[in-house]
C-alpha positions in Angstrom: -33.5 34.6 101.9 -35.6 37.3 103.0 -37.7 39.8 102.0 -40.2 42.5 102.8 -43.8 42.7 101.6 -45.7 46.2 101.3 -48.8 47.7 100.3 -50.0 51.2 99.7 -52.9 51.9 101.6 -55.0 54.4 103.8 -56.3 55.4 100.9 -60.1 56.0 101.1 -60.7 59.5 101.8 -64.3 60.9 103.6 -67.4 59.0 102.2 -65.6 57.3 99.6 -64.1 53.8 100.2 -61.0 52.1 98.7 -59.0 49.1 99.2 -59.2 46.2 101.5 -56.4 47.1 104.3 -58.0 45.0 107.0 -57.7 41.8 104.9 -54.7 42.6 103.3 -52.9 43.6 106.8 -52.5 40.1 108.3 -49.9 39.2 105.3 -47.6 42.1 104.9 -44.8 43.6 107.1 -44.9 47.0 105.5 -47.9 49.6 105.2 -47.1 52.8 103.0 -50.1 55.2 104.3 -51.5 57.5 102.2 -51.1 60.8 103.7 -53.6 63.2 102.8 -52.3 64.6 99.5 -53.3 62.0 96.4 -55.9 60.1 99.2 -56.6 59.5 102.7 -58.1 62.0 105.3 -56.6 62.3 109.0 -59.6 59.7 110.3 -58.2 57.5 107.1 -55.1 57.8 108.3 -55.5 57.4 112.2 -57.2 54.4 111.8 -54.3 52.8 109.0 -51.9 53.3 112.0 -54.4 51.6 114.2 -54.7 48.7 112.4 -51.0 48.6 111.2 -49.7 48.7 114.7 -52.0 46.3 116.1 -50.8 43.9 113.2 -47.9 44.5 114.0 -46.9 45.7 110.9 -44.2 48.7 110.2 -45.9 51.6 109.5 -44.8 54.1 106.7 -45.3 57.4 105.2 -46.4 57.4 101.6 -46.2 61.3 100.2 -47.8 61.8 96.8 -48.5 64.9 94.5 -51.7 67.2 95.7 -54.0 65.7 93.5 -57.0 63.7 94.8 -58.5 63.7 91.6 -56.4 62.2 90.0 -55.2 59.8 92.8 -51.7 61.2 92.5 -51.3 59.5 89.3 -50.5 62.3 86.8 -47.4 64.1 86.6 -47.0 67.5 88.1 -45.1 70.5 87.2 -43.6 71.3 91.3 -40.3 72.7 91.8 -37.4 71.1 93.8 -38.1 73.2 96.9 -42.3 72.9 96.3 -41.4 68.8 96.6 -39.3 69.0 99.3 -41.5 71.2 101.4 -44.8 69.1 100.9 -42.8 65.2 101.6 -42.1 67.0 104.9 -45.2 68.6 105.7 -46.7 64.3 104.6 -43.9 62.0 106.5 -44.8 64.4 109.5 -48.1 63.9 109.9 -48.2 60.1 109.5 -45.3 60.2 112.1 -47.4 61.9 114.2 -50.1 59.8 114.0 -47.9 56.6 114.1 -46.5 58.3 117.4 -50.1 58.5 118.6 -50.6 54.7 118.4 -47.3 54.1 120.2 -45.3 53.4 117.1 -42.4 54.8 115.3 -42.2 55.9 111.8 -40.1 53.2 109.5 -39.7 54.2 106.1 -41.1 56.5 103.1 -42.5 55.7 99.6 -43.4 58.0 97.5 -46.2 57.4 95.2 -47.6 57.5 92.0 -46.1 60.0 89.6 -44.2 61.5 92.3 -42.4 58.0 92.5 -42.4 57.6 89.0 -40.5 60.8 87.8 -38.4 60.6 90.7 -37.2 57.4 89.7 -35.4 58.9 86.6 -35.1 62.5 87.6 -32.1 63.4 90.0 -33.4 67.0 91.1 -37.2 65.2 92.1 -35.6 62.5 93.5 -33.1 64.4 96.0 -36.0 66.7 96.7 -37.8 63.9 98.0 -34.6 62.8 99.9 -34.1 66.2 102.1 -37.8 66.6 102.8 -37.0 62.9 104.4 -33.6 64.0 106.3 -35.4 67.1 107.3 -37.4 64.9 109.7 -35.7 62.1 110.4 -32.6 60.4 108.8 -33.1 57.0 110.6 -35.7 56.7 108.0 -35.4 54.4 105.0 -36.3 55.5 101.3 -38.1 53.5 99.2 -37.5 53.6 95.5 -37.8 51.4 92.2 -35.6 49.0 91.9 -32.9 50.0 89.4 -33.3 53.6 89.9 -29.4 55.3 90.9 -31.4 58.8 91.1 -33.4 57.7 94.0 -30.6 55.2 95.5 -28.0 58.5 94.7 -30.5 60.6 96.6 -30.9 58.4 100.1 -26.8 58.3 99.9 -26.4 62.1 99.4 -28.5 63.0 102.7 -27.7 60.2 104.6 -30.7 58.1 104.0 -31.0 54.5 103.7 -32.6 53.1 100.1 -34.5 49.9 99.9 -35.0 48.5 96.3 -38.7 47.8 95.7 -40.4 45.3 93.3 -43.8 44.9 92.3 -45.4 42.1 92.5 -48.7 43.1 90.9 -47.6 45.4 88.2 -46.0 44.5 84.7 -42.4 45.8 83.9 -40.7 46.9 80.7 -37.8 45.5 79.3 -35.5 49.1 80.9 -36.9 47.7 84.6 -39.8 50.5 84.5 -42.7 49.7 84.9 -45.8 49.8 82.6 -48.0 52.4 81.9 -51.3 51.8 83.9 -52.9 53.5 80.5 -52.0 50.1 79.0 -53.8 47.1 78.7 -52.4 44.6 81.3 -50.1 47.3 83.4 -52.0 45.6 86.5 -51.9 41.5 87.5 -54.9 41.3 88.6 -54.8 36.8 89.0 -53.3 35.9 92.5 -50.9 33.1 91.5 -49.6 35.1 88.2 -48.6 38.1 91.1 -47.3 35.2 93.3 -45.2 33.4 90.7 -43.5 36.6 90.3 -42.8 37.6 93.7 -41.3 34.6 94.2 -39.2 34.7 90.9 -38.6 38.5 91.7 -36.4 37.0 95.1 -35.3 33.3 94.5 -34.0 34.5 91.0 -33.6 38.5 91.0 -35.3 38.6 88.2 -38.7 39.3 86.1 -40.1 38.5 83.1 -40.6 42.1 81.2 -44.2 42.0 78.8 -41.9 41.4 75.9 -40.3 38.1 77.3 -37.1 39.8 78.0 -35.4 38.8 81.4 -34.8 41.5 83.5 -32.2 41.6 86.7 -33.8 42.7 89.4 -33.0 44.0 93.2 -35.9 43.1 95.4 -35.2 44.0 99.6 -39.0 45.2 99.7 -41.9 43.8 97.5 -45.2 45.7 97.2 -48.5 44.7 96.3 -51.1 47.9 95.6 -54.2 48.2 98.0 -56.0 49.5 95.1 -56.1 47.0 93.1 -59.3 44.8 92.9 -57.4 41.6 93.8 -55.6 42.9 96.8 -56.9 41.1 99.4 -56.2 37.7 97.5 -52.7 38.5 95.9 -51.6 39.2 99.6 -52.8 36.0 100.8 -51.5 34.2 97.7 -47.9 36.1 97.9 -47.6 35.5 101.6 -47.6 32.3 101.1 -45.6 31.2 97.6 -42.9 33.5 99.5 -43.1 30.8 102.5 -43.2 28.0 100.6 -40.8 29.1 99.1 -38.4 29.4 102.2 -38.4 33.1 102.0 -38.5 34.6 105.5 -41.4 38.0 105.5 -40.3 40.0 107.4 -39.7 44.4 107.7 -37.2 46.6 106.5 
């Protein structure tokens, strides 16, 4: 068995700091970089690349809505061709910056909302595909596991989709996940996020809030930078996954 481990980071943005991406770095195999939109700055993001590619971890682009308020987080009204337009204009500057540092671009994750309504709407979610293919369609597209818009939408313009599961988020009994507006949306305890990595791969499954069992495709795993227990759910999932005899390794 195998499996890739991600985290969404890059994301402080001028004076103000956020996440741990220097600890977390040495236990992933996949960094989603914020790209200037919902967080990050171009310093931010020069020196994510920096520190991805001298961990030798696959670097990728991570478009969001333009909201740094808001930290991409709530849904925006954008048309099809407004979407498409700014996950170009994001995938190309990480790429460039990723070319900078001697690396190639890997794969895209959209974030936040933008991930969230794409997930269920097939208009977003091919939006989000061509701005990809416009660029580069060697590029992977990273999407919720479960999702046939987004999977639909890496088929229909040539992409390739990787299912992603979270290990630090709680999921609903449809395979969405829950609203960070509810109490317990985040796992914040190391071995609870661990447990259910682990369970997420061995048994393609997860255990929804409600106790109900809920199949799950897992080729990619992500763990969010933002979260206060980041550094230690990376060290924690790194290595239940290896004890576990599941091999880490990129898309």
């Amino acid at each position: 068995m195998r499996v890739d481990l991600n985290c969404d980071m890059g994301e402080s943005f001028g004076a103000y700091a956020l996440g741990a991406d220097a600890e977390i770095l040495p236990f992933i195999t996949s960094a989603n970089v914020a790209a200037g939109f919902h967080a990050g700055d171009p310093q931010v993001i020069d020196r994510t690349v920096a520190l991805a590619v001298k961990h030798g971890v696959a670097v990728g682009a991570h478009p969001g809505f333009p909201d740094l308020v808001g930290f991409g987080r709530r849904a925006m009204s954008c048309t099809p061709d407004e979407v498409e337009a700014m996950v170009l204009y994001q995938v190309a500057a990480v790429a460039g910056f990723a070319r900078a540092h001697g690396a190639a671009l890997r794969h895209v994750k959209p974030h936040g909302a933008l991930y969230n309504m794409a997930a269920q709407d097939p208009s977003l979610a091919l939006a989000i595909a061509r701005g990809i293919a416009r660029f580069d369609r060697s590029l992977t597209l990273v999407g919720l596991s479960g999702s046939r818009t987004m999977g639909q939408a890496a088929q229909a313009t040539g992409l390739r989709f990787a299912a992603e599961a979270f290990a630090d988020r709680a999921y609903n009994p449809d395979g969405t996940l829950v609203s960070r507006r509810l109490p317990n949306a985040v796992l914040t305890d190391p071995a609870q996020a661990a447990a259910q990595a682990v369970q997420m791969v061995k048994e393609q499954i997860v255990v929804a809030h409600d106790g109900t069992r809920v199949a799950i495709a897992a080729e990619t795993i992500c763990l969010h930078g933002d979260n206060p227990a980041a550094a230690a759910n990376a060290r924690a999932i790194r290595a239940a996954l290896e004890a576990a005899q599941v091999k880490v390794v990129p898309l």
